[in-house]
gemmi code that builds the backbone of each chain (N, CA, C; Angstrom):
import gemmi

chains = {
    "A": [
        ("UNK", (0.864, -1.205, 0.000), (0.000, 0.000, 0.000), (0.885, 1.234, 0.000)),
        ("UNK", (0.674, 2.319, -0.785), (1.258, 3.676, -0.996), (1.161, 4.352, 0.276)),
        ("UNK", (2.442, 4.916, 1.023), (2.269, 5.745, 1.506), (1.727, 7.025, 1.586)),
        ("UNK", (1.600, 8.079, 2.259), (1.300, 9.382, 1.591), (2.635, 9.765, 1.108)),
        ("UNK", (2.045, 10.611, -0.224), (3.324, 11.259, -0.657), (3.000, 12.551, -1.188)),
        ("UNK", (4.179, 13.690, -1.073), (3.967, 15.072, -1.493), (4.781, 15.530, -2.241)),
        ("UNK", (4.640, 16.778, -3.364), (5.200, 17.251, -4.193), (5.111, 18.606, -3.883)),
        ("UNK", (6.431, 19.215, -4.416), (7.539, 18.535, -5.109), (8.167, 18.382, -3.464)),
        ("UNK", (9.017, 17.858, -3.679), (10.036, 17.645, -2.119), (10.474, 18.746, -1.768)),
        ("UNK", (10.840, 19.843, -2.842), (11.752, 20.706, -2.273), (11.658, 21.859, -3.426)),
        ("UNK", (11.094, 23.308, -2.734), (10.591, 24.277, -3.549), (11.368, 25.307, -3.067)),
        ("UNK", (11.909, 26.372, -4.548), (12.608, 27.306, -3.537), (11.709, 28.473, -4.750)),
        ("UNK", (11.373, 29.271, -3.978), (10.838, 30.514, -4.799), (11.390, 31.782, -4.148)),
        ("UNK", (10.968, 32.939, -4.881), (11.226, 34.165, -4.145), (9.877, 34.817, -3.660)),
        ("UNK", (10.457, 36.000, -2.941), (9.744, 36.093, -1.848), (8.445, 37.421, -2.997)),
        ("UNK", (7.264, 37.198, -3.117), (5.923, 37.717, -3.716), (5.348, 36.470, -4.422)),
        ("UNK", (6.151, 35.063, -4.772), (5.862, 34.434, -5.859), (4.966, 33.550, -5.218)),
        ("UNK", (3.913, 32.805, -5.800), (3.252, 31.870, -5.581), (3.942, 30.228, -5.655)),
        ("UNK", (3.165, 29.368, -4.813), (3.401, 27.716, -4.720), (2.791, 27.192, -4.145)),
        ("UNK", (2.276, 26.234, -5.037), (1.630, 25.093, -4.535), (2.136, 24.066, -4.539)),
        ("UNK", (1.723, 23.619, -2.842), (2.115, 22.139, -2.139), (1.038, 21.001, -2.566)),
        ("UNK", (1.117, 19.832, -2.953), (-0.040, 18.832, -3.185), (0.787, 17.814, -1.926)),
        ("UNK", (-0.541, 17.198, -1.809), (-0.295, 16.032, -1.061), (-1.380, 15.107, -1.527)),
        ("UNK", (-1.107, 13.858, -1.557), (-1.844, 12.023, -1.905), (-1.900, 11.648, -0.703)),
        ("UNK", (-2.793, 11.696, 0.037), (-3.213, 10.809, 0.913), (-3.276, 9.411, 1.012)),
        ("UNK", (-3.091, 8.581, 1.718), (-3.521, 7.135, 1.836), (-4.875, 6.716, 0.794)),
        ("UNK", (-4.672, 5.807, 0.009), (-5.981, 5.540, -0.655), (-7.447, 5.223, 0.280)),
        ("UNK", (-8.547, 5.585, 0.338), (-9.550, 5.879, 1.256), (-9.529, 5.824, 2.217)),
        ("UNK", (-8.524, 7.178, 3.116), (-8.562, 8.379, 3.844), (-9.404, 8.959, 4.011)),
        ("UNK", (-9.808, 9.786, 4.705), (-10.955, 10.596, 4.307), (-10.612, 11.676, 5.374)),
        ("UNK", (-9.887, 11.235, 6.024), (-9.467, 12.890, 7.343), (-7.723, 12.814, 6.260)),
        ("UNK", (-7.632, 14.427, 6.155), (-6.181, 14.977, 5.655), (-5.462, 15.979, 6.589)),
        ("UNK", (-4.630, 15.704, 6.988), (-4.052, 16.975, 7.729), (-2.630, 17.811, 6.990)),
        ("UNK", (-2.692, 19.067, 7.750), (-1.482, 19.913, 6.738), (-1.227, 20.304, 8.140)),
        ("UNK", (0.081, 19.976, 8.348), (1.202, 20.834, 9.318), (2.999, 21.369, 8.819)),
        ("UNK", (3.220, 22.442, 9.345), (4.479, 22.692, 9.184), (5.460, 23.140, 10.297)),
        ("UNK", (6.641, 23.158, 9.707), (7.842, 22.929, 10.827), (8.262, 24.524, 9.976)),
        ("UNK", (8.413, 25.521, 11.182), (9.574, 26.310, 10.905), (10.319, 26.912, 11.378)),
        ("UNK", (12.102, 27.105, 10.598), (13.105, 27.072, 11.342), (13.355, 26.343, 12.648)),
        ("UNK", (13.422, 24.936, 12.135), (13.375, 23.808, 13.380), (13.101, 23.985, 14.529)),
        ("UNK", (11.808, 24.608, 14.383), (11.163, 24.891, 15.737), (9.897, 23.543, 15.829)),
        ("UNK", (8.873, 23.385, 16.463), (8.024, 23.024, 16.509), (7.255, 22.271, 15.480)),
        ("UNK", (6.422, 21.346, 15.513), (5.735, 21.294, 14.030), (4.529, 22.168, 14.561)),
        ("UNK", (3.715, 22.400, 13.637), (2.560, 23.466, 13.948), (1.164, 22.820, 12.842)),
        ("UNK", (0.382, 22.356, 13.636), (-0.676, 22.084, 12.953), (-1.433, 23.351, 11.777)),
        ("UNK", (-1.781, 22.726, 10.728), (-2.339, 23.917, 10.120), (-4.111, 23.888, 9.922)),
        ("UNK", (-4.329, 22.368, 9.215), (-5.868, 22.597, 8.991), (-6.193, 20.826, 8.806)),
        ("UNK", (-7.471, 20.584, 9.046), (-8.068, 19.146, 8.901), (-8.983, 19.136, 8.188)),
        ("UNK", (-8.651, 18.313, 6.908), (-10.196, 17.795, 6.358), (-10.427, 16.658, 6.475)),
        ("UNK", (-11.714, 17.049, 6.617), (-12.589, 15.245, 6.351), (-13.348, 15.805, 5.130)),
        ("UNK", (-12.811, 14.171, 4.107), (-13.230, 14.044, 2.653), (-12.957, 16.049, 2.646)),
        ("UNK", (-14.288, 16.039, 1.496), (-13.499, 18.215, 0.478), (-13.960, 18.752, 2.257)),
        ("UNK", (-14.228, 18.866, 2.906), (-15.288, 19.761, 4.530), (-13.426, 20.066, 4.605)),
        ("UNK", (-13.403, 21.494, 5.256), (-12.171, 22.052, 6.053), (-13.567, 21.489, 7.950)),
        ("UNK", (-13.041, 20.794, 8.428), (-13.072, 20.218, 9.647), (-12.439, 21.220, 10.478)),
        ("UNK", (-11.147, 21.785, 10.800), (-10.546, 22.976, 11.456), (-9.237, 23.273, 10.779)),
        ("UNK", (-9.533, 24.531, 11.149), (-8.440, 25.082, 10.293), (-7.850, 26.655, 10.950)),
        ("UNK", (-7.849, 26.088, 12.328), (-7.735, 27.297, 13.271), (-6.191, 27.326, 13.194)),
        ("UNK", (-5.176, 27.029, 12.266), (-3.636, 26.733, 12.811), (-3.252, 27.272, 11.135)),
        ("UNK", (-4.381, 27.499, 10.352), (-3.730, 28.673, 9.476), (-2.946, 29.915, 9.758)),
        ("UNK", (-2.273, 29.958, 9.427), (-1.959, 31.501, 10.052), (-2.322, 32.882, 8.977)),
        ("UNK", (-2.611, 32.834, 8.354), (-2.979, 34.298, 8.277), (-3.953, 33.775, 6.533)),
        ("UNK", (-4.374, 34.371, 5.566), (-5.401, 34.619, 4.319), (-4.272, 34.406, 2.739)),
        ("UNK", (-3.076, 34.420, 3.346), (-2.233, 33.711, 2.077), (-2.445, 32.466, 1.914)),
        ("UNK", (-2.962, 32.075, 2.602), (-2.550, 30.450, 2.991), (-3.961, 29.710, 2.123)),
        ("UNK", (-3.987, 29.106, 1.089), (-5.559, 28.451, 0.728), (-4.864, 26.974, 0.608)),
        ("UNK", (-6.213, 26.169, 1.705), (-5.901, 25.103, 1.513), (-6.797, 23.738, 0.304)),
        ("UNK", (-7.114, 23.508, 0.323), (-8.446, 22.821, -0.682), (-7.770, 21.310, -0.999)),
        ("UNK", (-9.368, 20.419, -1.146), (-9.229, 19.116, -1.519), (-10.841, 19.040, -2.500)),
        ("UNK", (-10.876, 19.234, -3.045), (-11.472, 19.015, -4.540), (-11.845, 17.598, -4.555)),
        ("UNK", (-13.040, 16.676, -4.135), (-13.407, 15.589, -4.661), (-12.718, 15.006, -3.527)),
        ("UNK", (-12.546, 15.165, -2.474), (-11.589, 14.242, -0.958), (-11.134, 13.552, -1.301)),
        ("UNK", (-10.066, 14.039, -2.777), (-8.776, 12.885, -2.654), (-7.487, 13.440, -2.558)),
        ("UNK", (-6.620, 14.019, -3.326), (-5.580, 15.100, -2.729), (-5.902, 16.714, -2.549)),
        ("UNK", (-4.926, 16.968, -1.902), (-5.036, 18.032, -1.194), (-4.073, 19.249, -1.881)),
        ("UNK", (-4.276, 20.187, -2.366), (-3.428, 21.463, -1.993), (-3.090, 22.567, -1.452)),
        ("UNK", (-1.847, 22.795, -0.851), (-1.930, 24.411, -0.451), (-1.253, 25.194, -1.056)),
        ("UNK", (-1.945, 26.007, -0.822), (-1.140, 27.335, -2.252), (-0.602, 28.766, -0.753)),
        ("UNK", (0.181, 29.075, -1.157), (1.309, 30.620, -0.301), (1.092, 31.039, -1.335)),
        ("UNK", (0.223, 31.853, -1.297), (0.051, 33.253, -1.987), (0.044, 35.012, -1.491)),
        ("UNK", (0.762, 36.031, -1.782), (2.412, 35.969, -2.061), (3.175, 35.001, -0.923)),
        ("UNK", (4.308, 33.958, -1.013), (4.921, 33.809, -0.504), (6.025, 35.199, 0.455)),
        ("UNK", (6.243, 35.056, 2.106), (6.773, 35.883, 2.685), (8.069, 34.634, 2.849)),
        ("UNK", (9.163, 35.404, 3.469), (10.095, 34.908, 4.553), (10.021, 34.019, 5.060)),
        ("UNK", (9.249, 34.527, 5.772), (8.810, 33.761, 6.742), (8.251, 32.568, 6.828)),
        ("UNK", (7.904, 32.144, 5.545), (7.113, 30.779, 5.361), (8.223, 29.828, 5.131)),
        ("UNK", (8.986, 30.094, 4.950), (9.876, 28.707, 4.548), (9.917, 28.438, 5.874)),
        ("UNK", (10.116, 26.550, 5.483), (9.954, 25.392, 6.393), (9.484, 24.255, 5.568)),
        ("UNK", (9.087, 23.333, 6.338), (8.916, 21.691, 5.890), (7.081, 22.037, 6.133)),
        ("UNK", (6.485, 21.786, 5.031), (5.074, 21.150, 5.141), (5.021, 19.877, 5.118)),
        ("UNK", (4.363, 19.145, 5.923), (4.233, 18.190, 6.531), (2.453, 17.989, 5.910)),
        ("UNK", (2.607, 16.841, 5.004), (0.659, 16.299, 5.337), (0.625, 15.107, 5.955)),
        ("UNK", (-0.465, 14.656, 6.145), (-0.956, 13.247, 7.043), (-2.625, 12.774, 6.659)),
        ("UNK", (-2.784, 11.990, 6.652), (-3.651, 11.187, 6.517), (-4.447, 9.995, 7.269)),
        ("UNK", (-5.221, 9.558, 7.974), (-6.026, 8.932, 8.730), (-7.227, 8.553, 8.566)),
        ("UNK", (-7.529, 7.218, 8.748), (-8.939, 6.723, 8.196), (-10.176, 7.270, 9.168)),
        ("UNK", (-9.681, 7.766, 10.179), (-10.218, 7.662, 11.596), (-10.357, 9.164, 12.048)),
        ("UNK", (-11.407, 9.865, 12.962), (-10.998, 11.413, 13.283), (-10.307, 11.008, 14.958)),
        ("UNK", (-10.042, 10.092, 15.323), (-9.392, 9.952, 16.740), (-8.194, 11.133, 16.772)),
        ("UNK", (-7.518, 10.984, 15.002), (-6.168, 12.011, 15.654), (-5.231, 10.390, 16.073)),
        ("UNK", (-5.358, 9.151, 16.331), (-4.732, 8.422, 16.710), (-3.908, 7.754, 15.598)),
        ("UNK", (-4.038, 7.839, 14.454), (-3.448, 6.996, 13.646), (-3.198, 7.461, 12.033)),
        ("UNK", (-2.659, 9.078, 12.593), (-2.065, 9.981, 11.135), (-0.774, 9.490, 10.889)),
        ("UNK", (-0.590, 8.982, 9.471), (0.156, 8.775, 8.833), (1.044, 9.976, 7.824)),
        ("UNK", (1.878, 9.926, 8.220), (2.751, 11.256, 7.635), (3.794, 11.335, 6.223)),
        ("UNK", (3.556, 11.933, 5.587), (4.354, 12.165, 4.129), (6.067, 12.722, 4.943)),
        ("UNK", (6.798, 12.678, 3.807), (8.084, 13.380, 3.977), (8.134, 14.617, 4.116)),
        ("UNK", (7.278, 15.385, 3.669), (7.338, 16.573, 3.522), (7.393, 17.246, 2.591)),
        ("UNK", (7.885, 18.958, 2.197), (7.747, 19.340, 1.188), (8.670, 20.576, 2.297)),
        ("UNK", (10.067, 20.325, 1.295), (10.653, 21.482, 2.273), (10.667, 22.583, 1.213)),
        ("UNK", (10.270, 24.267, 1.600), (9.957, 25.474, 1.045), (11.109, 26.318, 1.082)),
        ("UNK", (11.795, 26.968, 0.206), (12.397, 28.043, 0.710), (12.110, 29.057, -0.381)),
        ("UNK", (12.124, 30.522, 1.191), (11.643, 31.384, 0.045), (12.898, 32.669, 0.356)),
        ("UNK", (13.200, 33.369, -0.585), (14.377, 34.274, -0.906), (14.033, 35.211, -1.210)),
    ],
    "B": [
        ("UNK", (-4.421, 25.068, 27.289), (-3.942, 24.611, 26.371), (-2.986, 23.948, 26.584)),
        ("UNK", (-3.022, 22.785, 25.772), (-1.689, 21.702, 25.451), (-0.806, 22.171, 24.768)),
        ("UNK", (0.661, 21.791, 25.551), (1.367, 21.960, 25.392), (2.873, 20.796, 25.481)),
        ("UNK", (3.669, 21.165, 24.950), (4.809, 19.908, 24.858), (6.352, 20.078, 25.211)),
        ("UNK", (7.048, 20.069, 26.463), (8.585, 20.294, 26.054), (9.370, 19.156, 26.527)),
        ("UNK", (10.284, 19.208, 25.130), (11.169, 18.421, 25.132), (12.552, 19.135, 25.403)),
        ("UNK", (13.336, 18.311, 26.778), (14.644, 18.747, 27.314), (15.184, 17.964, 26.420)),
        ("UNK", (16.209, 19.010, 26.220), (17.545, 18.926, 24.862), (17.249, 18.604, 23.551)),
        ("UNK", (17.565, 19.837, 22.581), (17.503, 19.428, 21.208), (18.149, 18.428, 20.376)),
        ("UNK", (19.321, 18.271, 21.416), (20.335, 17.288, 20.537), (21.197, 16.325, 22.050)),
        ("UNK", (20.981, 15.228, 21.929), (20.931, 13.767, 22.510), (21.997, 12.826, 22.327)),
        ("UNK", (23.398, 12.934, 22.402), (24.432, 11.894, 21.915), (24.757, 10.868, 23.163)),
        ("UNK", (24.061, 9.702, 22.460), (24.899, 8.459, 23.352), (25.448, 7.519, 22.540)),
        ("UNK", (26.372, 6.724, 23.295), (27.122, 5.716, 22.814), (26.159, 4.309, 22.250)),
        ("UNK", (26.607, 3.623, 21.034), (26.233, 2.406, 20.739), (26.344, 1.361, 21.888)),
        ("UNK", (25.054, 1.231, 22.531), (25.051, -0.225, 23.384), (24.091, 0.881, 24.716)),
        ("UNK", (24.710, 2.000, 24.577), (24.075, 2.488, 25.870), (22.443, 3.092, 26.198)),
        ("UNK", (22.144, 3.217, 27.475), (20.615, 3.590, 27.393), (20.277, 5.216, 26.489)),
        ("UNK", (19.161, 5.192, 25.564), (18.704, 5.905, 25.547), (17.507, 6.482, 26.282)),
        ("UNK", (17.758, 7.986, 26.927), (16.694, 8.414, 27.838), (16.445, 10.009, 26.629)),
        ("UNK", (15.097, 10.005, 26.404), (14.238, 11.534, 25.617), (13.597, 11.984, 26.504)),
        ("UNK", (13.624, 12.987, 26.894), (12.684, 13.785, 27.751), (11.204, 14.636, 27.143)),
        ("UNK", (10.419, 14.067, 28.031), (8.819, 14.964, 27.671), (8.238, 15.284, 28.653)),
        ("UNK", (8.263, 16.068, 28.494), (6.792, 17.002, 29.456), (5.796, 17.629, 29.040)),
        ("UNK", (4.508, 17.520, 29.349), (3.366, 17.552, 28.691), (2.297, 18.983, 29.865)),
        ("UNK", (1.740, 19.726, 28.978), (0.774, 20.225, 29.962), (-0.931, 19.937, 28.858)),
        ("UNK", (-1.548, 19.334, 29.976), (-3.144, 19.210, 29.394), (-4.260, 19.755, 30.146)),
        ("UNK", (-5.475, 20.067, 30.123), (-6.007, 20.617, 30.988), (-7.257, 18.933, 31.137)),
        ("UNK", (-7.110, 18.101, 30.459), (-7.731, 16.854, 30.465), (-6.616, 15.577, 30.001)),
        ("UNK", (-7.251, 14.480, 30.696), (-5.888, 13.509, 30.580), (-5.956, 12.933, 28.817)),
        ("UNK", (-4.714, 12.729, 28.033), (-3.990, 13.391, 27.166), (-4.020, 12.059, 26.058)),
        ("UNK", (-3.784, 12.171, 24.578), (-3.199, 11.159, 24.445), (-2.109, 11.325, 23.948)),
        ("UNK", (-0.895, 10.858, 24.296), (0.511, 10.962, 24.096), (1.085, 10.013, 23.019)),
        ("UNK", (2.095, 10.758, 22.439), (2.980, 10.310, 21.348), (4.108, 10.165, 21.193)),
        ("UNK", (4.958, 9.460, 20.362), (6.266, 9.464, 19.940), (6.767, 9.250, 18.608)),
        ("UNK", (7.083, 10.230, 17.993), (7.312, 10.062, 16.497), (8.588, 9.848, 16.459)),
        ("UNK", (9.270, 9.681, 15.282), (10.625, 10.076, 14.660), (10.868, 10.266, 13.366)),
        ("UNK", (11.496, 10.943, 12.887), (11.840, 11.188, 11.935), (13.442, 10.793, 11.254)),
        ("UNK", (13.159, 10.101, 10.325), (14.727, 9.291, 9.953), (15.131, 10.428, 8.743)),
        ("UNK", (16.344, 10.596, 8.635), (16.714, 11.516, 7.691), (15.837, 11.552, 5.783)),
        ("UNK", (15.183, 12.565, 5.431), (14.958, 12.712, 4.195), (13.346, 11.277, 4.208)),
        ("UNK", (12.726, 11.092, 5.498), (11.706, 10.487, 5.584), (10.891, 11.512, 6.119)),
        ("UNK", (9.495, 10.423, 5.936), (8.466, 11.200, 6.675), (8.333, 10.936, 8.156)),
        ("UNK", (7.694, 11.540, 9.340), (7.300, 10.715, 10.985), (6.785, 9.776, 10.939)),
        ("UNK", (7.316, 8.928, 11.636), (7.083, 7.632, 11.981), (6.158, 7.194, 13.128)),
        ("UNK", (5.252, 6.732, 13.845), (4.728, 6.831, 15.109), (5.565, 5.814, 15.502)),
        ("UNK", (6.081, 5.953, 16.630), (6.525, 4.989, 17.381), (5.937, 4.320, 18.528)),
        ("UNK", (5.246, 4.832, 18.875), (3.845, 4.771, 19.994), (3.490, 5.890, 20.510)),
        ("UNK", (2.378, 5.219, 21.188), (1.226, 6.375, 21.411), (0.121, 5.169, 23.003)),
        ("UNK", (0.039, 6.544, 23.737), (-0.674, 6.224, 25.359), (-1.822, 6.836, 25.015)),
        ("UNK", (-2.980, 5.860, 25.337), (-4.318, 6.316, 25.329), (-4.978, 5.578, 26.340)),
        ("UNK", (-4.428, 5.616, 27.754), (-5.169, 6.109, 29.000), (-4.948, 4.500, 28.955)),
        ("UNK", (-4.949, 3.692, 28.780), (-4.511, 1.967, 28.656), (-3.321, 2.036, 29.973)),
        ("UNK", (-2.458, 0.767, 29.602), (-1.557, 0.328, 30.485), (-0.539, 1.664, 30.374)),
        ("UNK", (0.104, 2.200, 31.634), (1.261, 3.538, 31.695), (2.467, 3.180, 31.070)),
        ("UNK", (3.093, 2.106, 30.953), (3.754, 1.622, 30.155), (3.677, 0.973, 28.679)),
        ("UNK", (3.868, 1.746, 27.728), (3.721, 1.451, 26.441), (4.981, 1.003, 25.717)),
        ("UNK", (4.793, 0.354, 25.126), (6.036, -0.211, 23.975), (5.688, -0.489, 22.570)),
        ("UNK", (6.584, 0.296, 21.940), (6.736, 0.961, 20.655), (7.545, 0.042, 19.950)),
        ("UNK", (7.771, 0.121, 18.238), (8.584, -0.535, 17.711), (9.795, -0.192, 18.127)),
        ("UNK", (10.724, -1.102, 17.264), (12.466, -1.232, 17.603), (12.996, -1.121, 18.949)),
        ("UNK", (12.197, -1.756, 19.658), (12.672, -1.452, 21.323), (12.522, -0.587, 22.186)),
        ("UNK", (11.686, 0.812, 21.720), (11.616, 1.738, 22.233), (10.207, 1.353, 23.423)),
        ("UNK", (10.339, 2.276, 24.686), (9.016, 2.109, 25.153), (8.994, 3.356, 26.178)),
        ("UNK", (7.765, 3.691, 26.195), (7.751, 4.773, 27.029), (6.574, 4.692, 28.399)),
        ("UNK", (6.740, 5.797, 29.171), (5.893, 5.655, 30.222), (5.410, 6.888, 30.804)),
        ("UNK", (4.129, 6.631, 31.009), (3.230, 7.892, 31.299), (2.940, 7.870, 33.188)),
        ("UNK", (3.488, 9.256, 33.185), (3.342, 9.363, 34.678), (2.486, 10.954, 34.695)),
        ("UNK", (1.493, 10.664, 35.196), (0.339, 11.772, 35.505), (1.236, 12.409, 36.572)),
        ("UNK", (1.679, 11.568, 37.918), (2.006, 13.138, 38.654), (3.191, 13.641, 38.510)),
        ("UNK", (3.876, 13.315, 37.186), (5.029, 14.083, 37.197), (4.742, 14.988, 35.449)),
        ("UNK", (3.688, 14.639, 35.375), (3.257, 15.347, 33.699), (4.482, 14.785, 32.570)),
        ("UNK", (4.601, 13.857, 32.466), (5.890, 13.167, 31.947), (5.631, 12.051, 31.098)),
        ("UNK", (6.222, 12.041, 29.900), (5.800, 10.741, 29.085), (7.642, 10.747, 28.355)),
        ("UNK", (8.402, 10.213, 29.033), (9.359, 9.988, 28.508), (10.094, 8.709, 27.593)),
        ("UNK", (10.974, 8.925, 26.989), (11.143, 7.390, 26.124), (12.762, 6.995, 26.216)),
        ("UNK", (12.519, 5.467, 26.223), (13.792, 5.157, 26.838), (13.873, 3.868, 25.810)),
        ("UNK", (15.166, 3.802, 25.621), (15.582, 2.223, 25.031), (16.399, 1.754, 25.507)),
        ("UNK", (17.105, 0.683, 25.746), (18.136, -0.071, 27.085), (19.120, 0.117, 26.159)),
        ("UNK", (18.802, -0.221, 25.128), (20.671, -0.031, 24.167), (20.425, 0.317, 22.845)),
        ("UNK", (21.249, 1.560, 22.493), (21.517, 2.248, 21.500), (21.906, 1.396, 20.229)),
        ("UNK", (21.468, 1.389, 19.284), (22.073, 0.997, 17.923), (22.046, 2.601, 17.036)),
        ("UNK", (23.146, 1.871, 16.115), (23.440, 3.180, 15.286), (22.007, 3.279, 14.278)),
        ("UNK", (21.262, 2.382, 14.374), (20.405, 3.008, 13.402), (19.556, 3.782, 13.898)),
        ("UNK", (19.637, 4.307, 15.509), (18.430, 4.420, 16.031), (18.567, 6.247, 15.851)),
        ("UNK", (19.688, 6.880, 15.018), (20.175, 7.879, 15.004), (18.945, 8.567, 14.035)),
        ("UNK", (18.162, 9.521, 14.774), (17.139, 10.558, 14.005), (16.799, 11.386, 14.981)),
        ("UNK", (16.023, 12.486, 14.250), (14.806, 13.042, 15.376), (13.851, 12.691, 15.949)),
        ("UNK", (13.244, 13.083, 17.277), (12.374, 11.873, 17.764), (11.168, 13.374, 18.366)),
        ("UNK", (10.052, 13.531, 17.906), (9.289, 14.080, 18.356), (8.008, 13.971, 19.296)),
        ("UNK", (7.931, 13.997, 20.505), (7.288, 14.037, 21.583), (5.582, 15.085, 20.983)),
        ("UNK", (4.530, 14.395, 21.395), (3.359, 15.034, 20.974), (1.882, 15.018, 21.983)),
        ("UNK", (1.041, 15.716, 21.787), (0.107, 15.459, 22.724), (-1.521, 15.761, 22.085)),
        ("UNK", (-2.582, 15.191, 22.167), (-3.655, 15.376, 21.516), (-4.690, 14.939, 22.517)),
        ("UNK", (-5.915, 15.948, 22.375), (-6.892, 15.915, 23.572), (-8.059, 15.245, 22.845)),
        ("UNK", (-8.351, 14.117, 23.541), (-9.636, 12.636, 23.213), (-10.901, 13.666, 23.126)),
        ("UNK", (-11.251, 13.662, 21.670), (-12.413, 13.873, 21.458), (-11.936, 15.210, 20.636)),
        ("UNK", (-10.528, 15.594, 20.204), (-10.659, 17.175, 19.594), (-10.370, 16.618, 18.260)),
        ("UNK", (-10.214, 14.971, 17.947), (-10.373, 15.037, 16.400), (-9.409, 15.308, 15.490)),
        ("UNK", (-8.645, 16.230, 16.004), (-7.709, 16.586, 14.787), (-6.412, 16.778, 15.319)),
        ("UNK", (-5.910, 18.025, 15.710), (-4.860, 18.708, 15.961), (-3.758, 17.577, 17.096)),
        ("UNK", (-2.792, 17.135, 16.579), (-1.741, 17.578, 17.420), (-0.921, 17.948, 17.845)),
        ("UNK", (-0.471, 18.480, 18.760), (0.605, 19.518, 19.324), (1.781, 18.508, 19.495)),
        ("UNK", (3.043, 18.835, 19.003), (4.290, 18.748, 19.137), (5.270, 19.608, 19.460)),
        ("UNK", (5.929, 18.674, 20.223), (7.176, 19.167, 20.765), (7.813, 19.649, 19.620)),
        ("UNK", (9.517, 20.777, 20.267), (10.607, 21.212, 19.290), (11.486, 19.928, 18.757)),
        ("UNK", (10.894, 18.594, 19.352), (12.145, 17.431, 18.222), (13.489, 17.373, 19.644)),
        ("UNK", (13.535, 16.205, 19.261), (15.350, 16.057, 19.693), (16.098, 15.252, 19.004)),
        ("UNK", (17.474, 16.049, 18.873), (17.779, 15.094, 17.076), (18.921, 13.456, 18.440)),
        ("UNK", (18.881, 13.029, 18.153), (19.288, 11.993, 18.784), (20.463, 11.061, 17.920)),
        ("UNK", (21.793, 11.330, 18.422), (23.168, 11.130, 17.613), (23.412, 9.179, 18.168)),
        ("UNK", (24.158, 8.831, 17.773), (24.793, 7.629, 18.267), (26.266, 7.664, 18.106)),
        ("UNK", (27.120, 7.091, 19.285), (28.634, 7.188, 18.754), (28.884, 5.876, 18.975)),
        ("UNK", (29.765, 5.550, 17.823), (30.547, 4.223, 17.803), (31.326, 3.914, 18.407)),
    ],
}
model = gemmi.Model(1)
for chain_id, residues in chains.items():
    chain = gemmi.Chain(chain_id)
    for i, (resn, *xyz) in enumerate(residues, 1):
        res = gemmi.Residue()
        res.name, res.seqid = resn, gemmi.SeqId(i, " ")
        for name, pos in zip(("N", "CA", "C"), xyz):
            atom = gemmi.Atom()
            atom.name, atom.element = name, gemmi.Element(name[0])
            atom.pos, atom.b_iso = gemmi.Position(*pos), 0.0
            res.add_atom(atom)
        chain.add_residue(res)
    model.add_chain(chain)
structure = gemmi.Structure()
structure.add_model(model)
structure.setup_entities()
């Protein structure tokens, strides 16, 4: 069985430009999660769907940020303008379950922005 | 609010010897606790996870940890170091019934010496 996996691994843009992160979830998943790590601090939850529903999405941080799953099968997030400040590792996950007990995690998608 | 700290970012012990990770947890309800890792250029791994069951849990590759309410503590220990056991190991915490979010620790990258 496929893990989750995300594209591209490793994005470097400058700083006004747009990017989008995708993530593949586990094949019938139906809860998706998006978290990120930055400057090896913390990971930081960002938003949960179940199937296309944003479930919570209180760990967005600010209206650049659009997340969307189109048809509850992958997921994207788009940094629109990308700041500074956003570079880091996006992190997605996937779970059959809403326990939160049994998210399965992609490699990531490490960002840098210049 | 939940919260997670992990004493020392970076962890070097010798091949053969105990590994000890430090966690400390704050919840305002009893918790369910985690242990990830992260192996270089992978995604997190769960290594186990306490959900109010037996206080002693055991995780793959030898790892096992133990939940102590009156010391707010879910630390992880392995009796002997192998070099493969060399990654980051992230400490986490998620409140039964919130479904989604969990909070992680800053990581501790965890070295091995030969």
């Amino acid at each position: 069985e496929a893990g989750v996996t995300q594209f591209p691994s490793h994005s470097v843009i400058e700083k006004g430009q747009t990017v989008t992160l995708r993530c593949d979830p586990i094949s019938g998943h139906d809860n998706l999660y998006w978290y990120r790590r930055v400057m090896g601090k913390e990971i930081k939850f960002l938003l949960h769907f179940v199937k296309e529903s944003k479930q919570d999405e209180s760990g967005m941080p600010n209206n650049r940020f659009l997340a969307e799953r189109t048809g509850g099968t992958y997921s994207t997030l788009k940094v629109q303008p990308a700041e500074l400040e956003d570079s880091g590792v996006y992190f997605c996950a996937s779970s059959p379950t809403q326990t939160g007990l049994e998210q399965y995690f992609g490699p990531g998608t490490r960002l840098t922005v210049t | 609010a939940q919260s997670v700290t992990q004493l020392g970012s970076h962890v070097s012990v010798s091949e053969g010897a105990l590994v000890l990770l430090r966690c400390n947890y704050s919840s305002s309800v009893p918790p369910y606790l985690f242990w990830y890792v992260q192996y270089p250029n992978q995604g997190l791994q769960l290594l186990l996870k306490y959900t109010s069951a037996a206080t002693l849990v055991k995780g793959i590759n030898g790892f096992e940890a133990e939940f102590k309410k009156s010391e707010t503590s879910f630390h992880l220990t392995k009796p002997s170091a192998h070099m493969s056991d060399a990654a980051e190991y992230f400490c986490a915490v998620s409140e039964p019934g919130s479904a989604s979010k969990i909070i992680f620790g800053s990581g501790t990258r965890l070295s091995i010496r030969p």
